[in-house]
Structures are given as structure tokens and as C-alpha cells.
C-alpha positions, 0 to 999 in steps of 0.5 A, spaced: 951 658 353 955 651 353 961 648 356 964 641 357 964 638 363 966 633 365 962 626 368 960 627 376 959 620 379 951 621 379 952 622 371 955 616 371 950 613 375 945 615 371 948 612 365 949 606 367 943 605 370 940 607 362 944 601 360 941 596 364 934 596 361 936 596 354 941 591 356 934 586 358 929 590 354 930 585 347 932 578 351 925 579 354 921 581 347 925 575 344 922 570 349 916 574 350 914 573 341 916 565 342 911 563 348 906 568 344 907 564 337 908 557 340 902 556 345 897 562 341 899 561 334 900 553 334 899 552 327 903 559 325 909 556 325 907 550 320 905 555 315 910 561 317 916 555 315 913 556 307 911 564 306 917 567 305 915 573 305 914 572 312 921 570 313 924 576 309 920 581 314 921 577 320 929 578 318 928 585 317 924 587 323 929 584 327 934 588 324 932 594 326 929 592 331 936 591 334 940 595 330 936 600 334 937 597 341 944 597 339 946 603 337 943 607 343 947 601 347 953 604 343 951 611 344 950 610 352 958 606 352 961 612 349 959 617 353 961 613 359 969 612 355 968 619 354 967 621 361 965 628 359 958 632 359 955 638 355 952 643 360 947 648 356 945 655 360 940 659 358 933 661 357 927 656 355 924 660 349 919 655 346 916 647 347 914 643 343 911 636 344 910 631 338 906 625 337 908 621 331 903 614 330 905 609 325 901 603 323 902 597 321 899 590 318 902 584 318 900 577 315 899 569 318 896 564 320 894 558 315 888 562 314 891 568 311 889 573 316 891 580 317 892 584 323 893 592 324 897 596 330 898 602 331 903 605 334 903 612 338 910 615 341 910 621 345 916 626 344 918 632 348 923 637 347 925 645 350 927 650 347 934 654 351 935 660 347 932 657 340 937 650 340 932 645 341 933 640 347 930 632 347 928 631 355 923 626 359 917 628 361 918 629 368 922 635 366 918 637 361 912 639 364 916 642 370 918 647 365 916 653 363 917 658 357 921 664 360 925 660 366 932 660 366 935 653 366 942 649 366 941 642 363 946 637 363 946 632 357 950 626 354 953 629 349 952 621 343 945 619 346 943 626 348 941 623 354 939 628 359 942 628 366 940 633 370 935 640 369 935 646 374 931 651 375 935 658 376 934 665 376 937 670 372 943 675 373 939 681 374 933 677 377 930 682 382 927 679 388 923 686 390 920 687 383 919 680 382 914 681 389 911 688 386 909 683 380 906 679 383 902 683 387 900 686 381 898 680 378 893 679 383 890 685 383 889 684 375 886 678 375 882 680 381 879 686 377 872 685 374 870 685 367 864 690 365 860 686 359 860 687 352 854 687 346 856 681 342 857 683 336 857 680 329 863 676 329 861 674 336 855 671 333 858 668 328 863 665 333 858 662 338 855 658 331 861 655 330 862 652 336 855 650 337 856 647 329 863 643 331 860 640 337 855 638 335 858 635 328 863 631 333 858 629 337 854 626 332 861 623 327 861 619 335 854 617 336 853 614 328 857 608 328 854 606 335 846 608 333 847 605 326 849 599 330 843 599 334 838 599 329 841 594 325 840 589 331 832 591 332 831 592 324 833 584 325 829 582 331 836 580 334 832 582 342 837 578 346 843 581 342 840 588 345 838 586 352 845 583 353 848 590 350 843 595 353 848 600 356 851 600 348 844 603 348 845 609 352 852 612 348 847 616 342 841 617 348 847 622 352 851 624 346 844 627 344 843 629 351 848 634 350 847 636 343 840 639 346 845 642 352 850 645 347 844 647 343 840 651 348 848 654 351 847 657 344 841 660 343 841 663 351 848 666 349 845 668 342 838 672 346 842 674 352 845 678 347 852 679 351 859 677 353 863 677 360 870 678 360 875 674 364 882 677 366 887 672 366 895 671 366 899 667 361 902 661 365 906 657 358 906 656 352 907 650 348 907 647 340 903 641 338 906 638 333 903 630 330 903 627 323 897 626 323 892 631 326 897 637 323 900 643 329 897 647 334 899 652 338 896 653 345 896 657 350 896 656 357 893 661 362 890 661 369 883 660 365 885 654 363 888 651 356 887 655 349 888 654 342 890 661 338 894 662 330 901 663 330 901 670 330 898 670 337 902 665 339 909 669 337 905 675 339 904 673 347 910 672 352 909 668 359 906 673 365 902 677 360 895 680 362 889 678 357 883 679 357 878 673 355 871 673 353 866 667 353 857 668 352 854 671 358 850 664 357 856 660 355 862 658 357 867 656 351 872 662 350 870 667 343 876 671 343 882 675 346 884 681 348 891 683 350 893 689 354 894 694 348 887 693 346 888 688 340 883 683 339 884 676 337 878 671 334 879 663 337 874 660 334 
């Protein structure tokens, strides 16, 4: 459901207090490139005065640097005239959280160099009855799917104003006691342990395969590093950095760990199930790494497909199976005996 309504003195307040940092947040960028460029880049503005790509790139960053800036200042003061906001009612279908990183490489200097930074920017949004609302982080992580709420939002700079929790119409406070009561008795029950199968099997070297392959992608660069400077004689190098030393001797130490997890889980012969509930649900969204569906669940935070993300909804009871000599996630049951593979 979604009405207007109009600004309540808090909105206001929280509007105005949105403008204020935007207001000062480019005065103080300007004044903070000038003191970085005169007293670090001395000669940068010598050599910047004849490059006129540089100029052409200064005059464009700057214009969408305060284009921006000045569009959502435009966004706030309208709904500030306006004097109305949009109040949505209903239920948190869906979350997802997105990370957009973006890179750059910039020139100067006399010398021509080059420089590259990364940008990483962290975006949040909640899903009230499939309409997809941009929130801060604060209300983010505080929400969960299946929860009803009431969100108040600037309807220009779709700032959000406020977000509540509240119970439903038919919110029943005995049942809700009753399955709690249930819940706990659920997650209290003991699981007998199963043979591992094939696909188990199969499973389990997959893990011990990708940890072992992350591990060594991570200690490689370190280790070749390391060998290049004893290969060269450079002893007083090594000495100076001998904890550097250390990173491919622990990463290998729990390679040895990761392998001999698996090779107890694989002659033990057994899996062991662990009851859980599903607490929340989110989607993981980046332009880099792809998607992610995740779960999240009293045993801690799971990756599934699509389908059994669809499939499963917050409070219900899973049944989570890991080797008995082990303690990674193999697969997942749910109530009506349907069994999913995470791996």
C-alpha cells in the first residue's frame, strides 16, 4: 500500500540535515585536491599548464562531479517545497545488496606516470511486496525478509525518512508463542548420521580442491617473491622482511589442515545433520564477482542456487548435513525430504 502524506517536523528536519553535508562536502574536496597538488605534486602544475588532455579530463570530472552534487541538492530542496512524502506499507519480499567497482587510471606528472584507483560503493535495497526500495545500511541489516514494515521516503531524492517494523492484520500472538515453542524444540532434536554417499564424496573433494586452490592462488605471488630474493643473495632484504616469510609457511599449514579434514571425512565414511531455521534471505549482487543467492540460517550464512532460494521462506526447518570429520556444509534437506547439493 502507498499513500501521501504530508512532511512531519522530524522529515523536515532529516531533509535538511541531508543538505547540509552535500552543501560542504564539495568546498572541502576542492580545497583538499588544491593543498594535495601544490605541496606533493609541485611540478604537476608546470607540466598540467601544457597537456591538454589533462585539462579536457579535469573539466569533465568536474562536471560530473558537480553535476551530481548538484542534482541530488536539487532532489532534497524539492521535496523540502513539496512538503509531502510517499508512506509504503507491506511486506519485505526480498533483499538485495549490490557492489558496483569501478576503476580508473589518471596521468601526471613530468615524468608521465600513470596511477590507477579502485572504487568500490556498497548499495542496499528492500523489496516491499516486489517494489524495490533504496535504504541506508542501518535499516538494511535490521530488516528481515517476511517482516512487515512502513517506510517513509522523500518521493524526488527517494531518501528514506524513517522505517518501522509492524505486525500484520492477522498477526496472532498465541500462534506466534506456539511456534516458537516448536521452533525450539526443532532445533533442539538430534540428527541420526548418514553413510556418505557418492555425491557426497564428490562433495567434499570439491571443497578440499577449491580451498586448497584459494589458498595457493593467495601464497604464490608471496612465495615467488621470497625465492627471487634468496635466489639473488639479497639476505639483508629477507631479514628486514622475514614475518612476509611466514604468509606461504601458514597458508601451507592449512592446506595440510583442509587435507587431512578430508581424508578423515572420506574414511570416517558418515555425515552428521544439523537442524536449523532459516532466519533471512538476501541476493548478492556485483558487477564483478556476478550473483549470489544466501541464506541466512541459525548454523551460520549459506550460499544455494536460485531454485532453492525461491523454494525456501524465513522460519522454515532445514535439515544441514556436513562430514562427521568435517565442518563445511554438503548438502541440505528440507521438510518434505527434497535434498539440495551446496557445493
Amino acid at each position: 500500500m502507498k499513500e501521501q502524506l504530508p512532511l512531519a517536523p522530524e522529515d523536515i528536519k532529516r531533509l535538511r540535515k541531508h543538505l547540509i553535508p552535500m552543501m560542504i562536502f564539495p568546498f572541502m574536496v576542492v580545497a583538499m585536491f588544491g593543498l594535495f597538488v601544490s605541496f606533493i605534486f609541485e611540478d604537476f602544475v608546470d607540466s598540467f599548464a601544457g597537456d591538454t588532455f589533462g585539462k579536457i579530463m579535469i573539466v569533465v570530472f568536474g562536471a560530473l562531479f558537480f553535476g551530481v552534487i548538484g542534482y541530488m541538492l536539487w532532489s532534497a530542496t524539492v521535496d523540502l517545497k513539496r512538503g509531502f512524502k510517499y508512506r509504503i506499507t507491506g511486506k519485505v519480499t526480498d533483499k538485495r545488496l549490490n557492489v558496483h567497482t569501478s576503476t580508473t587510471t589518471g596521468s601526471g606528472g613530468s615524468r608521465g606516470s600513470t596511477g590507477t584507483s579502485t572504487k568500490t560503493t556498497k548499495s542496499y535495497f528492500l523489496y516491499i511486496d516486489g517494489e524495490e526500495c533504496s535504504v541506508e545500511y542501518k535499516d538494511y541489516s535490521r530488516t528481515k525478509v517476511d517482516s512487515y514494515v512502513v517506510l517513509d521516503r522523500a518521493p524526488r531524492s527517494k531518501l528514506t525518512l524513517k522505517l518501522t517494523e509492524v505486525e500484520p492484520a492477522d498477526f496472532d500472538r498465541k500462534a506466534a508463542e506456539e511456534q516458537e515453542t516448536e521452533n525450539k524444540k526443532f532445533l533442539e532434536s538430534r540428527i541420526q548420521e548418514v553413510r556418505l554417499s557418492d555425491r557426497d564424496l564428490e562433495a567434499i573433494k570439491s571443497i578440499y580442491t577449491a580451498e586448497k586452490n584459494k589458498r595457493f592462488q593467495f601464497m604464490a605471488p608471496v612465495l615467488i617473491f621470497d625465492l627471487l630474493l634468496i635466489a639473488n643473495g639479497i639476505w639483508t632484504f629477507v631479514v628486514v622482511i622475514f614475518p612476509l616469510l611466514l604468509v606461504p609457511l601458514y597458508q601451507f599449514y592449512k592446506i595440510i589442515r583442509s587435507y587431512m579434514r578430508y581424508n578423515n571425512g572420506k574414511l570416517y565414511g558418515y555425515k552428521i545433520g544439523h537442524t536449523a531455521l532459516v532466519e533471512d534471505k538476501l541476493t548478492f549482487t556485483s558487477n564483478r564477482s556476478g550473483n549470489v543467492n544466501r541464506l541466512v540460517t541459525t548454523k551460520g550464512t549459506i550460499n544455494v542456487n536460485t531454485i532453492l532460494y525461491d523454494k525456501l521462506s524465513v522460519d522454515d526447518k532445514i535439515i544441514l548435513f556436513a562430514p562427521k570429520q568435517g565442518k563445511h556444509h554438503l548438502s541440505l534437506i528440507t521438510l518434505d525430504k527434497e535434498e539440495f547439493y551446496l557445493r
